[in-house]
C-alpha positions as CSV (number, residue, x, y, z in Angstrom):
1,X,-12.8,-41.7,-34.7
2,X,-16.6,-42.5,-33.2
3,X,-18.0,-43.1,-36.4
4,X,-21.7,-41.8,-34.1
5,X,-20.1,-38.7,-33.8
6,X,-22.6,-36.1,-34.7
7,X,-19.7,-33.4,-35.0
8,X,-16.0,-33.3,-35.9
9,X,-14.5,-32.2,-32.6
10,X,-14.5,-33.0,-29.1
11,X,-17.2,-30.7,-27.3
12,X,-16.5,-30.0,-23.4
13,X,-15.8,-27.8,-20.8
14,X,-12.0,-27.2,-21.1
15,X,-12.3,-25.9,-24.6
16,X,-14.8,-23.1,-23.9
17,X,-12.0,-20.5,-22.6
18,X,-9.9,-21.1,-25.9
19,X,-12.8,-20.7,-28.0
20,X,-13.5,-17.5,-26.2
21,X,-10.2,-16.3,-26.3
22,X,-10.2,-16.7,-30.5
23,X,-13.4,-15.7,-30.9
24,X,-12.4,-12.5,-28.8
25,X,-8.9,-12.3,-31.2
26,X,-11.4,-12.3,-33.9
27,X,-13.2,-9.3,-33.0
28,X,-9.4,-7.4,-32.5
29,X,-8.7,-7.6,-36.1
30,X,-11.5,-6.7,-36.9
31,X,-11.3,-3.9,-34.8
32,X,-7.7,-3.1,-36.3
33,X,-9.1,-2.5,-39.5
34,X,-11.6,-0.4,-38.5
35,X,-8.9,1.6,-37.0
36,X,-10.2,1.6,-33.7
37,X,-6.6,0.6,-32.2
38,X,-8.0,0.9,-28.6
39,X,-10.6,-1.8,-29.1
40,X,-8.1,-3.8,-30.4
41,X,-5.4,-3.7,-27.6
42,X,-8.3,-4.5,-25.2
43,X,-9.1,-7.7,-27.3
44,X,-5.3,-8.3,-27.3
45,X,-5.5,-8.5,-23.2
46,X,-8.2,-10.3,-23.0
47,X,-7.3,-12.7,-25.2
48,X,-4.0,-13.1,-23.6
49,X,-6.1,-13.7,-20.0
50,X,-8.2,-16.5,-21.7
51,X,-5.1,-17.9,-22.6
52,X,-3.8,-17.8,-19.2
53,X,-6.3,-20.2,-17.7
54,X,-7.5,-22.2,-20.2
55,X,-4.7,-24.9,-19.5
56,X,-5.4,-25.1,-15.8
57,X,-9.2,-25.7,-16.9
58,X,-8.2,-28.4,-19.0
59,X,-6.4,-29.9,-16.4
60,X,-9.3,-30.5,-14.2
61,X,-11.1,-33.1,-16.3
62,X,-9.3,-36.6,-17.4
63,X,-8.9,-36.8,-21.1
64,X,-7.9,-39.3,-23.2
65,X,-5.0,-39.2,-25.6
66,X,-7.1,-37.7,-28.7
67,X,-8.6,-35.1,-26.4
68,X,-5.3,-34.0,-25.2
69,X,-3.8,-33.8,-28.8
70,X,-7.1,-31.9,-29.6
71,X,-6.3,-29.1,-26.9
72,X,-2.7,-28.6,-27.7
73,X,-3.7,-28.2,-31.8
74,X,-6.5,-26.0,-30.7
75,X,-4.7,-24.2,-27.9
76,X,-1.9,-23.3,-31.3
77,X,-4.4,-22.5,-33.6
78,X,-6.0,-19.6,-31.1
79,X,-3.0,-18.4,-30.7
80,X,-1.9,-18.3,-33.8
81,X,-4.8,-15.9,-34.6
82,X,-4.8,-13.7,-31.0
83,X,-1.3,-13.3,-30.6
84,X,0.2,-13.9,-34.1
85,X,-2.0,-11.9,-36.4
86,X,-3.9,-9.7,-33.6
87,X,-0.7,-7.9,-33.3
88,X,0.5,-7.7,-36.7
89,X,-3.2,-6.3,-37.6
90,X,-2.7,-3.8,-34.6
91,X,1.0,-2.6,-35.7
92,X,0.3,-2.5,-39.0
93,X,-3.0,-0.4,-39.0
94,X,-1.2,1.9,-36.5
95,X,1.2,2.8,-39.3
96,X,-1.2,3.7,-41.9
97,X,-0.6,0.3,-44.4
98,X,3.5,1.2,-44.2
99,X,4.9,-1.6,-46.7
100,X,8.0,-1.8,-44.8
101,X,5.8,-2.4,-41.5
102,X,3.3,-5.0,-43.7
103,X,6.6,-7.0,-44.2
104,X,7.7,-6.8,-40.9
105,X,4.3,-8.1,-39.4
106,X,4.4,-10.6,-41.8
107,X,8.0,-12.0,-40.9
108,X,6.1,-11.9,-37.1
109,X,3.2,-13.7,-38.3
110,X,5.7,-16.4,-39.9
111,X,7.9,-16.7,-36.8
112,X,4.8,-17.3,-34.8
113,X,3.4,-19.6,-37.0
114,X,6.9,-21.9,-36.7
115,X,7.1,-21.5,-32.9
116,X,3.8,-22.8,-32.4
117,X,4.1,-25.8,-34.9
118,X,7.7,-26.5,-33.2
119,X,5.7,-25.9,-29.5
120,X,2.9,-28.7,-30.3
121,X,5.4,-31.6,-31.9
122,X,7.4,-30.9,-28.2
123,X,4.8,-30.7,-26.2
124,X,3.5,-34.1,-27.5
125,X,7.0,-35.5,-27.3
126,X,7.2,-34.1,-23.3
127,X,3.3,-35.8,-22.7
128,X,4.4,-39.0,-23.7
129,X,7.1,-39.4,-20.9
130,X,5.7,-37.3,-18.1
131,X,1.8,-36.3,-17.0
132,X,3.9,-33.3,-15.0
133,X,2.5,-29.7,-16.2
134,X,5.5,-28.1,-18.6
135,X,7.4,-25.8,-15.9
136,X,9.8,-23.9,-18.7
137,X,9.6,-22.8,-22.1
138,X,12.2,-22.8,-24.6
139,X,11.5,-19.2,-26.6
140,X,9.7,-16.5,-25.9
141,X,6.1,-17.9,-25.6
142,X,3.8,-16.2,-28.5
143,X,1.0,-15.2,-26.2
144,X,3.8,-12.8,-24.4
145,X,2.7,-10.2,-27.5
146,X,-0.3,-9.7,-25.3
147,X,2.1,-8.1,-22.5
148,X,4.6,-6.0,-24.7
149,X,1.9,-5.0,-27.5
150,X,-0.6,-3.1,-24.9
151,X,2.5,-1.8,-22.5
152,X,4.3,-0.1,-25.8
153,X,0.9,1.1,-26.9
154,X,0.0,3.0,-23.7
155,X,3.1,4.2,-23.3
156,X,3.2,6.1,-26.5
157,X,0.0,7.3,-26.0
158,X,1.0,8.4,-22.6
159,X,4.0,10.7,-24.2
160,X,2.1,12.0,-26.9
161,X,4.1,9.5,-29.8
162,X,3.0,10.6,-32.9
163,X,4.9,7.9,-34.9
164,X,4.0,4.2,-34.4
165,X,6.9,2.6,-36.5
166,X,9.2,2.0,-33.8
167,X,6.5,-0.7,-32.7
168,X,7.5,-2.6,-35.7
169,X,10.8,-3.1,-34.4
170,X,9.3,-4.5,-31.4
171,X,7.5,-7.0,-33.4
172,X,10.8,-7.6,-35.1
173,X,12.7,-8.3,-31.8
174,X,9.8,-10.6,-30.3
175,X,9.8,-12.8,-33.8
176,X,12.9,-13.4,-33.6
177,X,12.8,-14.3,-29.4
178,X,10.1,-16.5,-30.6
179,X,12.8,-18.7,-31.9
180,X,15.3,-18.5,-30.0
181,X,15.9,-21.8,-27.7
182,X,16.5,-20.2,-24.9
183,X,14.8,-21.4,-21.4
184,X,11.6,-19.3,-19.8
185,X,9.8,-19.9,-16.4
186,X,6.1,-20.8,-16.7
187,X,4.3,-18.2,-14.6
188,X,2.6,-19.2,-11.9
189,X,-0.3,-17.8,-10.5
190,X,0.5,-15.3,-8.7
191,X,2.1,-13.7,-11.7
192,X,-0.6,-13.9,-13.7
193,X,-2.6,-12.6,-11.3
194,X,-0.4,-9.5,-11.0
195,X,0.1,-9.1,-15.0
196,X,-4.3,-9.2,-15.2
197,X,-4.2,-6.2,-12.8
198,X,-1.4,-4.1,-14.6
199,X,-2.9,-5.2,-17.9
200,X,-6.7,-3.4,-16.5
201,X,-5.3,-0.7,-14.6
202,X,-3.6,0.8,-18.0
203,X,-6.7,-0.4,-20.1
């Protein structure tokens, strides 16, 4: 550590989106417990689009090792708070402080809380053989809340749903995909390009 350093931290560019993007997470559970659910599902999106593009950003500046382990803790730790307890906040409020439901988003909060701990020991393992971008990975990646979450959402406001507690089983299911080792495709651009538009056009 610089013992000149001012400020514990490293302070450039390629962390501004991820500070956004929990900042913005922030502001959705707050939102949650104001009950205004809409607010919060729009955080949720944006959130998830911050999260999208904050890697490639990174990757345009040469860091050293420290700076490197710095974004992948920091990267975890935003997402533990957007797409961990965003979305617990969101199902939970939906269901009028349902205990069963409080447990259930608890559980999700848990499972997301391992996957990412488990997600920054690999990723440091995979940096120290290869400088390649990660192509796959093993789980369902947490920030994948900011798809399903939203898409359930609208729907049931589309049909007239009156009961949200059939969301809590979908935060079930994706705690326990979380874990799972099982092999995903990074998206690419294009895909995320397409998943911004559907995620606006129902917002």
């Amino acid at each position: 550590m610089n013992k000149e350093q001012k400020l514990l931290g490293y302070y450039n560019y390629t962390v501004v989106l991820t500070y956004i993007g929990m900042l913005t997470g922030f502001l959705g559970v707050v939102y949650a417990f104001e009950e205004n659910i809409t607010r919060a599902v729009v955080c949720l999106m944006i959130a998830g689009v911050c999260d999208m593009f904050d890697g490639t950003i990174a990757s345009t500046k040469k860091r050293d090792s420290r700076e490197k382990c710095f974004g992948i803790q920091i990267d975890s730790l935003s997402d533990l708070i957007c797409f961990g307890v965003l979305p617990a906040s969101i199902i939970y409020n939906l269901n009028k402080y349902n205990r069963v439901v409080l447990g259930v988003a608890a559980v999700y909060v848990l499972c997301a809380l391992m996957r990412l701990a488990y997600f920054n020991v690999d990723e440091q393992e995979r940096q120290k053989s290869t400088t390649e971008g990660r192509k796959v990975y093993y789980g369902m990646p947490v920030t994948l809340s900011a798809v399903f979450v939203p898409v359930i959402y609208w729907l049931a406001n589309r049909f007239g749903v009156q009961s949200y507690v059939g969301m809590a089983g979908v935060l079930a299911v994706m705690a326990v995909l979380f874990l799972l080792p099982f092999q995903i495709k990074k998206p690419q651009l294009a895909a995320k390009l397409c998943l911004i538009g559907q995620l606006f056009v129902r917002s």
